[in-house]
N, C-alpha and C positions, 0 to 999 in steps of 0.2 A: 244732331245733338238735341235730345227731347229738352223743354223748356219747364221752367217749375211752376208747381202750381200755387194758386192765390188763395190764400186762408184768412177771411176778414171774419176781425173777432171781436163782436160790440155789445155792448152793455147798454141795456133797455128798464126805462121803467115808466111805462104810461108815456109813449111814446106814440100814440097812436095821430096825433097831429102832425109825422115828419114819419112815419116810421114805412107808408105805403111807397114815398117817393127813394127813402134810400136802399128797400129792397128794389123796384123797379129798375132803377140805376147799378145797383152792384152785382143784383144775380145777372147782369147782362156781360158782365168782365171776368167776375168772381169765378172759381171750382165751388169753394164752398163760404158759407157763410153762417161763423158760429153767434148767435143769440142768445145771453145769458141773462136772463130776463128775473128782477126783483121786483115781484107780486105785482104786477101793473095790474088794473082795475079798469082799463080804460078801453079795452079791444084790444091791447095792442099785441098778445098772445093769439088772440083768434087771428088778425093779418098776420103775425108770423104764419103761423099753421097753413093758412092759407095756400102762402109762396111755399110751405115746405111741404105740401101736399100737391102742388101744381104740377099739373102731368105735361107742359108748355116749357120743357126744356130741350135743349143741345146737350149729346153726350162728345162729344170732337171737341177737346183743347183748342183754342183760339187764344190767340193775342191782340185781339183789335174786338169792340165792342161790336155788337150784333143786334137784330132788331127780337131777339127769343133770350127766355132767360134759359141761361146754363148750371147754374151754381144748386149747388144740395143744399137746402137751408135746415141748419139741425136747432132744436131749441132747447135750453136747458136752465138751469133755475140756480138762482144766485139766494139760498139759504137766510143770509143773515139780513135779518131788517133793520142796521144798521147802514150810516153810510160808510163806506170805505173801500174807498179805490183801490188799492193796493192787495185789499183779497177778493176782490172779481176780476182783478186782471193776471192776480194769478190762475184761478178757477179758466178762464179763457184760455192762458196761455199752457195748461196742462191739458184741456181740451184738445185743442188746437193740433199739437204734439202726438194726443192718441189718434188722430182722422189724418194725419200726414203720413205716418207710420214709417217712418224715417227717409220719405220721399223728397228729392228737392226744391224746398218751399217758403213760399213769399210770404211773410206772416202781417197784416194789415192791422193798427191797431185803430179803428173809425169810431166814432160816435154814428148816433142813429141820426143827426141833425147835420152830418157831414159825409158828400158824395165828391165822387172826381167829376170836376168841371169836363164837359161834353169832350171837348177837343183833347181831351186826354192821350188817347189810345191810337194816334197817329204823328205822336212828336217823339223828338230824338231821343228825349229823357225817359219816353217809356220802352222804346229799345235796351236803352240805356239799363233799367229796372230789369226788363225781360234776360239780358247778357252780365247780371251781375253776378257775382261771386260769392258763397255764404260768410256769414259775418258785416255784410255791405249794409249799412243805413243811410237812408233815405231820408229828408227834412224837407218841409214843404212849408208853402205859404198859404194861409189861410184868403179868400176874398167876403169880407163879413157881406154878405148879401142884406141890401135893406126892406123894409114896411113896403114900400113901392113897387117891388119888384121889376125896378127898371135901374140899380145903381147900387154901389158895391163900396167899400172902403176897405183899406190894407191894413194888415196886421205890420209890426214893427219889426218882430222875431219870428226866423222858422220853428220848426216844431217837427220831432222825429214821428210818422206815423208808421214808417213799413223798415222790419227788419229782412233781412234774406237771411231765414232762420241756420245757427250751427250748431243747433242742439242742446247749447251747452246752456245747465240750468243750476244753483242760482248765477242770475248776472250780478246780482247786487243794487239793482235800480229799482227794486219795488220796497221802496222806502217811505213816503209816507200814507198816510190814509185818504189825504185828498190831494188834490193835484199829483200824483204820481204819473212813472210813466206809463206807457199804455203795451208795448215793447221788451223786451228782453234784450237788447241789446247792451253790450258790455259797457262798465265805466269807463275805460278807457281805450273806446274804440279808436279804431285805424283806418276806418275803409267808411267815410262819409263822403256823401253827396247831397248836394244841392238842387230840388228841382226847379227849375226855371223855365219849361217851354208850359206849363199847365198849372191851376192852383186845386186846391181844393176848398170848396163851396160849402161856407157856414152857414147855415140857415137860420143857427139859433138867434142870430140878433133881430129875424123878422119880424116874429110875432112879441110887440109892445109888451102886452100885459106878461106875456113869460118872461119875458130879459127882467124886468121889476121883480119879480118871482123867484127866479135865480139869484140877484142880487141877494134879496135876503137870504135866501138858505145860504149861499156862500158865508155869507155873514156871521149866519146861525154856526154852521159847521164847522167854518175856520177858528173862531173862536171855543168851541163846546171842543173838538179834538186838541188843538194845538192851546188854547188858555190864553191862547195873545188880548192885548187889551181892547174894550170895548171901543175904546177909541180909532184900534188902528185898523181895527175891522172896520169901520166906517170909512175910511180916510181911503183904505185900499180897493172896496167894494162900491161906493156911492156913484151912481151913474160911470162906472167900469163901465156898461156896456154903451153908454150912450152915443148916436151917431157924430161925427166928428164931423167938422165943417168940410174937409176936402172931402169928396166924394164923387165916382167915376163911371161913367154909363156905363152899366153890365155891356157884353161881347156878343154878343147873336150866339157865337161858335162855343161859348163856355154852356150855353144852356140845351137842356132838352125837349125837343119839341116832336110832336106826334107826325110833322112831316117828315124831320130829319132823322130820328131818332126812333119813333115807335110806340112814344109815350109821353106825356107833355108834364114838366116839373112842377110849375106854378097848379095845375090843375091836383095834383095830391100832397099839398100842404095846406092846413089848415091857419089861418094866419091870425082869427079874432078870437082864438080859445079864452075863454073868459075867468077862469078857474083853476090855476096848477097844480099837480100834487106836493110841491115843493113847501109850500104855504101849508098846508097838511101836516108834512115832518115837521116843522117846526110848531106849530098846533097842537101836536100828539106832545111832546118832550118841555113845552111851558113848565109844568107842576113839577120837575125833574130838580127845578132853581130857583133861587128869590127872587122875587118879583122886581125886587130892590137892585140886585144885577142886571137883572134882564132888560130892565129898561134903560140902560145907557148904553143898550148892543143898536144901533139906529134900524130899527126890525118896524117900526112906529110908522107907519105909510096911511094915509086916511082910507084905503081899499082892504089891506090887510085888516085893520081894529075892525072896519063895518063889515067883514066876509063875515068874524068871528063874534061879532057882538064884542067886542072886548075896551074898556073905555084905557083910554090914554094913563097907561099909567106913569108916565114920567113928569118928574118938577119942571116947573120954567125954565129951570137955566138949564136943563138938561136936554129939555127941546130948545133949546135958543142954539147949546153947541151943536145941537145936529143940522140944524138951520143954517149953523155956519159953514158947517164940512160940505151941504150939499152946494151954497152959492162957491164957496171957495175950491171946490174940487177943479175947474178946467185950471185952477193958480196955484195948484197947490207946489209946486216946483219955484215959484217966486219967494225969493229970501225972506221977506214979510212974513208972508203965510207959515213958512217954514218957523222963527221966532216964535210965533202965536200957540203953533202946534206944540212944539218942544212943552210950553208952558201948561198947557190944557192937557196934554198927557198926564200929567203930574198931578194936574186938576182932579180928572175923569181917572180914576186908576181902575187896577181889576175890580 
């Protein structure tokens, strides 16, 4: 019984600080690996082209990782320079569909910051993956990989990344603009799994000055699409990514290394990028809103104002609440906090 193929489908943009370690890692599992790449400025199109010009491939189906890449890497262009999740992953997932050509296929949905942990492709779970059935989703757990590169922290909630594609299109899940899903899988599927013997490796929380970087856009974007309050965007975003006191020596077996592997992880990530594009988009779209809104969205970081020349424009008390949301955020779950907030909502409106 032939086995289906793996169609990873990631959305890039200036990506070139992560983007060499998760082709290394994916075209060694992958068939193929689609790239939908929004104007990146950064190399991170030339490293595609690269891997999809790379004459250092397997053409034999394998189901266990290998020390050669196998996978086609196709590149193709995400149009709108807006952000929105929900029309690049459709653009992928219509991709995706045309290189399958109604063959039976594993549909991966990754980020470029996220690879399967080493020990992947010899546990039960990925048997499990290889003998599933179409319609079958898959959820995993992320391992936020730290600064250190020697120690790891657990995400709380799985997260669906791979559908075993049924063709069928709309699902209905590509609903909103950001955070959407990444997948096609139906609302009300039937045929879930849990993976447990393997996680998959976040890397985005490595590099400091990006996770700070992120933050804000999150910030910026969640607020500018959705109009939720400046408040709550702070409350939900403010050190979000911060390292959390428990934290757990990485695995030898989770990572890849040029003796075991072929290729060494830590060796093609860049971890002290100094400068994101993300602080950019939010740069370019300032003049878009009053200045008078904008400064109660907590975007006001002392790296941000000095990247851009930009002097503080918010009142005292409006840097004192943000002052508070950042000391008050590991409490914010404490009834106290809770009270204060209610009232400062009311305070801070849109």
């Amino acid at each position: 019984m032939s086995q289906p193929i793996h169609i990873v489908m990631t959305p890039t943009r200036n990506e070139a600080w992560v983007i060499r370690a998760f082709l290394e890692s994916t075209t060694r599992w992958a068939d193929y690996v689609i790239i939908c790449d929004q104007f990146s400025t950064d190399g991170t199109r030339e490293i595609v082209n690269e891997f999809a010009n790379s004459k250092n491939k397997i053409t034999n189906h394998q189901s266990t990782l290998t020390n050669q890449r196998k996978a086609e890497v196709i590149l193709i262009d995400n149009p709108n320079k807006e952000f929105n999740e929900a029309e690049r992953q459709r653009i992928l997932v219509a991709k995706a569909r045309e290189v399958a050509a109604g063959r039976d296929t594993l549909l991966w949905g990754l980020d470029a910051d996220e690879i399967l942990a080493a020990n992947a492709f010899s546990t039960a779970d990925w048997q499990k993956i290889m003998h599933s059935n179409p319609g079958a989703v898959f959820w995993f757990h992320w391992a936020q990989l730290t600064h250190d590169e020697k120690h790891y922290y657990n995400n709380r909630d799985p997260y669906p990344w791979l559908f075993h594609d049924d063709g069928v299109e709309p699902h209905g899940n590509y609903v909103r603009e950001m955070h959407s899903m990444r997948i096609p899988y139906p609302l009300d599927e039937h045929d879930m799994s849990y993976v447990k013997d393997f996680r998959v490796l976040h890397l985005g929380p490595a590099p400091l000055n990006r996770v700070r970087a992120k933050e804000r856009f999150y910030m910026f974007v969640d607020w500018q699409v959705n109009h939720r309050s400046p408040y709550t965007m702070g409350r939900n975003y403010i050190g979000s990514n911060a390292y959390p006191a428990e934290q757990f020596e990485l695995p030898e077996e989770w990572i890849y290394t040029i003796e075991k592997d072929g290729w060494s992880l830590w060796d093609n990530v860049e971890l002290d990028e100094t400068h994101c594009w993300m602080d950019d988009y939010i740069y370019e779209r300032l003049d878009k809103y009053p200045m008078k809104t904008l400064a109660k969205i907590p975007l006001w970081t002392p790296e941000f104002m000095e990247y851009y020349h930009i002097p503080d424009p918010r009142s005292w008390y409006v840097r004192l609440v943000h002052r508070y949301l950042e000391l008050t955020q590991p409490h914010k779950s404490n009834i106290y906090v809770r009270v204060i907030d209610k009232a400062l909502r009311k305070f801070i409106k849109k």
